[in-house]
N, C-alpha and C positions, 0 to 999 in steps of 0.2 A: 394614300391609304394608311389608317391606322396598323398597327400593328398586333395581331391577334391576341396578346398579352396585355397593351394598352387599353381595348377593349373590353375588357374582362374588368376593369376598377366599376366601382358603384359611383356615381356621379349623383350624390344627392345630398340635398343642405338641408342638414339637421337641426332642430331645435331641442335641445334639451331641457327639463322641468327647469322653471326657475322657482324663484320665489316672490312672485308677484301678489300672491294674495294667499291667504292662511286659508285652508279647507275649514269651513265653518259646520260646526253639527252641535248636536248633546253633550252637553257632558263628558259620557261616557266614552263620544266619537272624540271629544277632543283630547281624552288619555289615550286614545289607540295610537297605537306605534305608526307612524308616515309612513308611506307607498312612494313610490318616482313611477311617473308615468311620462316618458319619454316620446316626441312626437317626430317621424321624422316624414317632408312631403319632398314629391319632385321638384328641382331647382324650378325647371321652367317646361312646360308642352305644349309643342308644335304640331297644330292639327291640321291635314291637308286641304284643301279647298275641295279635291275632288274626292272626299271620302261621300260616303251613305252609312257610316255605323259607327256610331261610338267612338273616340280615342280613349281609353283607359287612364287614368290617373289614380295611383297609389298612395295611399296616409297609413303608415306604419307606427303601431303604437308598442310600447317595450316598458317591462317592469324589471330595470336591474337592480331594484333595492329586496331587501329577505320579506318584504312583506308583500301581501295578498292586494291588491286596488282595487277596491268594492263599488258598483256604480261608477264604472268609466264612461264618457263621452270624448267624441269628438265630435264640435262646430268647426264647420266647412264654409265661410261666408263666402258667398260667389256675386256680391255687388258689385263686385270690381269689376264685372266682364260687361262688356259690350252688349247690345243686342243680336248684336251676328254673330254672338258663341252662343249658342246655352246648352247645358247641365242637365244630364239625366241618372238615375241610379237603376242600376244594372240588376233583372230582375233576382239573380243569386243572390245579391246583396239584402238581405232580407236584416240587417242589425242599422238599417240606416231610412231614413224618412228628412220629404223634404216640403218647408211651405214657404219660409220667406230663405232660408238659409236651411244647409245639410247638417242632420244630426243623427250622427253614428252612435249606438250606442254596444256595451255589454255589462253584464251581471256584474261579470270581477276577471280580473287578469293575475292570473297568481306570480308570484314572485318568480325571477328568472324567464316567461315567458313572453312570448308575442304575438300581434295579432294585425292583420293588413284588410283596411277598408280601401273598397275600389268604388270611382266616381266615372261616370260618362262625361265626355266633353266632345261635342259636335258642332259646324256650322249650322247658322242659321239663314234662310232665306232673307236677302237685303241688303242694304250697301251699309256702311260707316264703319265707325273703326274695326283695327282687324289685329288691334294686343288688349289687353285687360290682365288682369288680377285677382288671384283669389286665396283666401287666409283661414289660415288652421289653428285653431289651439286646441288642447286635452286638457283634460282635469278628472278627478276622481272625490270619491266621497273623502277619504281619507290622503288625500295626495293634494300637492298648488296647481295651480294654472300653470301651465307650459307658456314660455313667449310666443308669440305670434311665427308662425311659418308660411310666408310667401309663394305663392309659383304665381309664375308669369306663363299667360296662355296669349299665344299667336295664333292666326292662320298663315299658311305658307302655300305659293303659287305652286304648282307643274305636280307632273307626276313623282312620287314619292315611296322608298318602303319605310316599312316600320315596322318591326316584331316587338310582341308583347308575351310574356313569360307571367302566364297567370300565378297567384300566389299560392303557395304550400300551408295548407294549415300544418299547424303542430301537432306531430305523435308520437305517444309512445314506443321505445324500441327497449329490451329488455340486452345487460353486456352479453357480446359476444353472440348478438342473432344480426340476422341480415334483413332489409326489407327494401321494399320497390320505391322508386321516387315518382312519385304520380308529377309529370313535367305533363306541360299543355305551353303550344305557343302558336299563340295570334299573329294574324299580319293584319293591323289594322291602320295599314298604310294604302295608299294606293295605284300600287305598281307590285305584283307579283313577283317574288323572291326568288331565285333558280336555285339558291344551294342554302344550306344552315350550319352554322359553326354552334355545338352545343357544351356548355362546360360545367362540372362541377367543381368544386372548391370545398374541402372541409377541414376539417381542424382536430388534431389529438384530440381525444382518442377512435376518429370518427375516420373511415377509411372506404375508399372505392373499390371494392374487389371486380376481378374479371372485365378486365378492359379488351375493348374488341379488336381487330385489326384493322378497324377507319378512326382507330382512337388513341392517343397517344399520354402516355400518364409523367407525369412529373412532379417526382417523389418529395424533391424538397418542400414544395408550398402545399404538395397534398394534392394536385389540380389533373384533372380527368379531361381532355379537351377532344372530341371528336366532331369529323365532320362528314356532313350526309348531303348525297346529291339527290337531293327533292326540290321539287319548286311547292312554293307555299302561297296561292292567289290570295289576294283582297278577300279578308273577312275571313278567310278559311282557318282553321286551327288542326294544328297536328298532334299528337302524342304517341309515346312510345312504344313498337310493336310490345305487346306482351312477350312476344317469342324472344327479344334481345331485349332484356330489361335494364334499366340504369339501375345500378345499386349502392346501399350504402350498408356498412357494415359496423357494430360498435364494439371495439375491442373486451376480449372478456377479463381482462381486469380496470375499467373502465371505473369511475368513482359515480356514484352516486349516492341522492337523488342531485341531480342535476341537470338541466337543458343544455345541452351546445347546438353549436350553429355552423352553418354553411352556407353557401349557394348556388341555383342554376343559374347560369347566362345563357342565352342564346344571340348571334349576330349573323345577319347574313356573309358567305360568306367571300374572304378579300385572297384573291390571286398573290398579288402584288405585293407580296409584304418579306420581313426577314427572316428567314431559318429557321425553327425553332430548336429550341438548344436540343441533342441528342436525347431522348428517353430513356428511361431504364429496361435491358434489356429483358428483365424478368417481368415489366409491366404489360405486355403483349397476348393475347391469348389466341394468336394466327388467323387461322380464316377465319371465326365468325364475323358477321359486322353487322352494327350497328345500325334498328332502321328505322325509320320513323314512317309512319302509316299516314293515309293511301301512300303509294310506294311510285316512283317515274324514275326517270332515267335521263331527265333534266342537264344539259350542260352548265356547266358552273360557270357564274357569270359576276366579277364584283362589282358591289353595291355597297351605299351610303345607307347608316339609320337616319331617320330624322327623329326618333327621338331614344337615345342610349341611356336616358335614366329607369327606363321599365323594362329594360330586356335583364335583370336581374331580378330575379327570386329569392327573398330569405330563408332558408331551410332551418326548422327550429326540431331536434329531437331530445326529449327527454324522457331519460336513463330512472329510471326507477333505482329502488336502494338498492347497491350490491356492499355487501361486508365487508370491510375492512379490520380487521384484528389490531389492537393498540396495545401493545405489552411494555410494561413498565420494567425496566432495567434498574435494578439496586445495585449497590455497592456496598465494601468492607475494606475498615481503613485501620490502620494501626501505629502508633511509633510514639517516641519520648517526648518533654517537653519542649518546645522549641523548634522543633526540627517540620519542614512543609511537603505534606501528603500532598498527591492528586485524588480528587475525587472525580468520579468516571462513571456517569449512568446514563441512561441514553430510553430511546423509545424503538420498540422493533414492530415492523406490520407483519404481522404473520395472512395476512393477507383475505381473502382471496384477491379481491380491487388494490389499485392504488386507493393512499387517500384521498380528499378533495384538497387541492388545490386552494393556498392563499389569494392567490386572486382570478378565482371564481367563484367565490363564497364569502360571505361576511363573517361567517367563521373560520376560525384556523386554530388545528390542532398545536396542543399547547404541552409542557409539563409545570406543574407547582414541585420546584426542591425544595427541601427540607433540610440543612445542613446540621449535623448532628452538635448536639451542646459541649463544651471543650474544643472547639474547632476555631479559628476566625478566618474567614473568607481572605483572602489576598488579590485574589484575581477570580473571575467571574465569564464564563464566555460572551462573547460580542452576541451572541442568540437571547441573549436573557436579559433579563431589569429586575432591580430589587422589587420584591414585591410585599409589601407595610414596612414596619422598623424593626432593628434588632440586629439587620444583617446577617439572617442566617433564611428568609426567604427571597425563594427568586423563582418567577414566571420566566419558560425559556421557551421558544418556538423554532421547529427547524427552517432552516434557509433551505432547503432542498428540496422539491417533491416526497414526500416519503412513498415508495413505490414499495409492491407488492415483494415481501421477501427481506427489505431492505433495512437497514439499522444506522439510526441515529446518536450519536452520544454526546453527550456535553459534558465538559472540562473544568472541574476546580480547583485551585489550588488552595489548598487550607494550611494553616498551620496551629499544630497543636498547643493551643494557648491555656489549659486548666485541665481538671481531671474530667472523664467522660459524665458524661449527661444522661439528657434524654436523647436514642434515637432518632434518626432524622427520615424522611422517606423523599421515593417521588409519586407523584400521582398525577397518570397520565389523562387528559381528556381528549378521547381518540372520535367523539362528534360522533354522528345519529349512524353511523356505518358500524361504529363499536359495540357489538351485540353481545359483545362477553365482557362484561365489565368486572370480574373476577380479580382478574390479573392485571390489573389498571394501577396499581397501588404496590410498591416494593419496598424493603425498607435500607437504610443507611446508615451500616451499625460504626461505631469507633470504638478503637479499644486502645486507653492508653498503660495498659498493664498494670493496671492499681498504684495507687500512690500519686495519682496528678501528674503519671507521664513523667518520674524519676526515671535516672539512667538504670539504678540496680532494685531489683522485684524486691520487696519485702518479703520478711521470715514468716509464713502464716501455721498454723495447725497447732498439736500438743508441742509445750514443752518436750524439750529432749534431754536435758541434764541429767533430772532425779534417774529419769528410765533407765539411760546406761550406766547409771552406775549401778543401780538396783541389779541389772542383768549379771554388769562385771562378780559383783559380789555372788551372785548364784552359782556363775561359773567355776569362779574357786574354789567354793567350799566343794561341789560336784568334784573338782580334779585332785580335792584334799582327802578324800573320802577315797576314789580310786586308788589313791597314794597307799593310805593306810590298810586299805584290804588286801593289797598284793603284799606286804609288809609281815600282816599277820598269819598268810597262809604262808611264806617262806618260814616262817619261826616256828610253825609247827611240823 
């Protein structure tokens, strides 16, 4: 038996957009900005010989480029199968129509997002072959052709299970609210399931609150695994008591706008397997437990999937904008000619969200320095690259998350080469989160004490000679005058 960890990977061969052929349009489509529409199908599915419904097959489409993909398809060619398979679309499936071959369509897939077409595959009354082939490609108005993606479809003798974990459309969740995971899972195998292993998996900043006591949480990968003793027959499908709901939660300072991702698994479930590593013991929340509806009392029995590429669910939620604050940090430098200041400005989030993340975004928060005129850069932090000539601008980005609260600085070391200039600044671009752009822009004064950064200030304001002497002379004749009046009143 696998091991209930092992179980839980996604076993599926991905095709990525290539560049097989240029999206052709107008003009005006051929200045819009490219799309990727990324295709990804099951390696291969194993359909029972003794079913009567449907095996499910899954074509996942994914836009991780910043642009919108306008008029997407996906062609589904299914000539590769046999007579003794054939292809039905499933009546929910309403973005997809079939006459010589399957064509899935929708309007547009916006950036970040995704979208999962399900295809039937069943025997067919008759003898002859019992594997065939069947091939995917995407494309979009403004996106290439994707490579070709293959699955290979069998029949398989005897009794069989097989769970199928229907797909999650994409929703909004706003930071720091909670919502339900609408899970649904099929057996559309054929041999009745006695137990179900269920798991979620999500990823910073996305989190499972209130785990039940038939569920065990493990903090490091994020993963929620609980298991429920129900039997689940041929064709039947289960979903989660409203009364014990699976949840997911988005942390409130959470960056957006952006999609993250996760996913359900379901497996039936395995006696026989190793330990699992001890849980956290704060991830527990005692008696409740976990149920999944109609409800039995089923002894747990382990079983095989026959097919482990559909018993995973992509969970896509996207975060709508939360704010971010981007405060620009200046600097004040001073000292003689010659001699090497540090220059020290930096970026602060005042928050409420983290920022967004360098690699979740094709943007990334940046600053433009401005090193003040009389200065010559000597050293430049490893964050930054000059940015035009002259050597006194530089684009720096942090290596770090910048999180809520948090402060960034970058490091110059200048040395005072001439008399001060023009002013230098920083100015920050804290991206669509930065709602106060105010304070996006600091300045970066140098003061090399007049004179071009001499060791000793020059003499500025009035002469002082004529004055004191003028003074001296006042005073005396004042003290000559005192002299002579005490003088004349003793004589008399």
């Amino acid at each position: 038996m696998r091991s209930l960890r092992q179980m839980f990977r996604i076993g599926l061969a991905v095709s990525l957009a290539g560049l097989l052929s240029p999206a052709v349009g107008s003009p005006a489509e051929a200045r819009e900005p490219a799309a990727v529409v990324a295709l990804t199908a099951p390696s291969q599915v194993r359909v029972p010989e003794a079913t009567t419904s449907p095996k499910s097959a899954k074509f996942l489409i994914e836009n991780p480029s910043g642009q919108t993909a306008r008029n997407v398809s996906v062609r589904i060619d299914v000539a590769g199968l046999p007579d003794t398979i054939t292809t039905v679309i499933p009546a929910e499936e309403r973005g997809c129509r079939q006459v010589e071959e399957i064509v899935c369509t929708l309007p547009e897939l916006a950036a970040g997002s995704a979208h999962t077409f399900t295809v039937g595959v069943l025997p067919a009354p008759g003898a002859g072959a019992r594997s065939g082939t069947i091939t995917a490609k995407s494309r979009a108005d403004n996106a290439a052709e994707s490579y070709p993606a293959t699955t290979q479809v069998a029949l398989v003798r005897g009794s069989r299970h097989d769970l199928f974990v229907a797909a999650i459309d994409e929703f909004e969740l706003a930071a720091g609210k909670t919502a339900e995971l609408p899970v649904a899972i099929r057996n559309e195998g054929s041999a009745t399931v006695s137990s179900v292993s269920i798991g979620v998996q999500v990823f910073a900043p996305l989190e499972t609150p209130d785990p039940y006591g038939n569920c065990e949480y493990f903090a490091p990968n994020r993963t929620l695994i609980c298991r429920v003793d129900q039997p689940l027959a041929p064709g039947e499908t289960l979903v989660v008591d409203p009364a014990t709901p699976l949840l997911v939660k988005v942390a409130a300072n959470a960056p957006g706008p952006y999609t993250y991702r996760g996913k359900v698994s379901a497996y039936p479930y395995v006696d026989e397997e190793p330990p699992l590593p001890e849980p956290d013991s704060a991830g527990r929340s005692g008696g409740r437990q976990l149920r999944l509806v109609p409800a039995s009392t089923a002894a747990r029995v382990p079983v095989e999937d026959v097919n482990e590429d559909d018993n995973t669910s992509l969970v896509s939620i996207r975060v709508p904008l939360n704010p971010a604050d981007s405060v620009a940090l200046g600097a004040s430098v001073s000292g003689p000619l010659g001699v090497t200041k540090t220059v020290r400005v930096g970026i602060r989030n005042d928050g409420p969200a983290d920022v967004l993340l360098p690699d979740v975004e094709p943007w990334r928060p940046s600053a433009l320095v401005t090193i003040p005129e009389g200065l010559s850069v000597q050293r430049f932090p490893a964050e930054c690259e000059a940015d035009g000539t002259g050597g006194l601008r530089y684009r720096c980005y942090p290596a770090d998350p910048l999180r809520a609260g948090a402060t960034v600085h970058f490091e110059f070391a200048a040395e005072v080469a001439g008399p001060a200039g023009a002013a230098g600044s920083i100015v920050v671009d804290g991206g669509v989160q930065d709602l106060e752009t105010a304070n996006n822009t600091a300045t970066i004064t140098f003061d090399d004490g007049g004179g071009g950064g001499a060791d000793e200030l020059p003499i500025t304001g009035t002469p002082t000679g004529p004055t004191a002497t003028f003074g001296t002379l006042l005073v005396t004749a004042g003290v000559l005058c005192v002299v002579l009046t005490r003088r004349r009143r003793q004589e008399a």
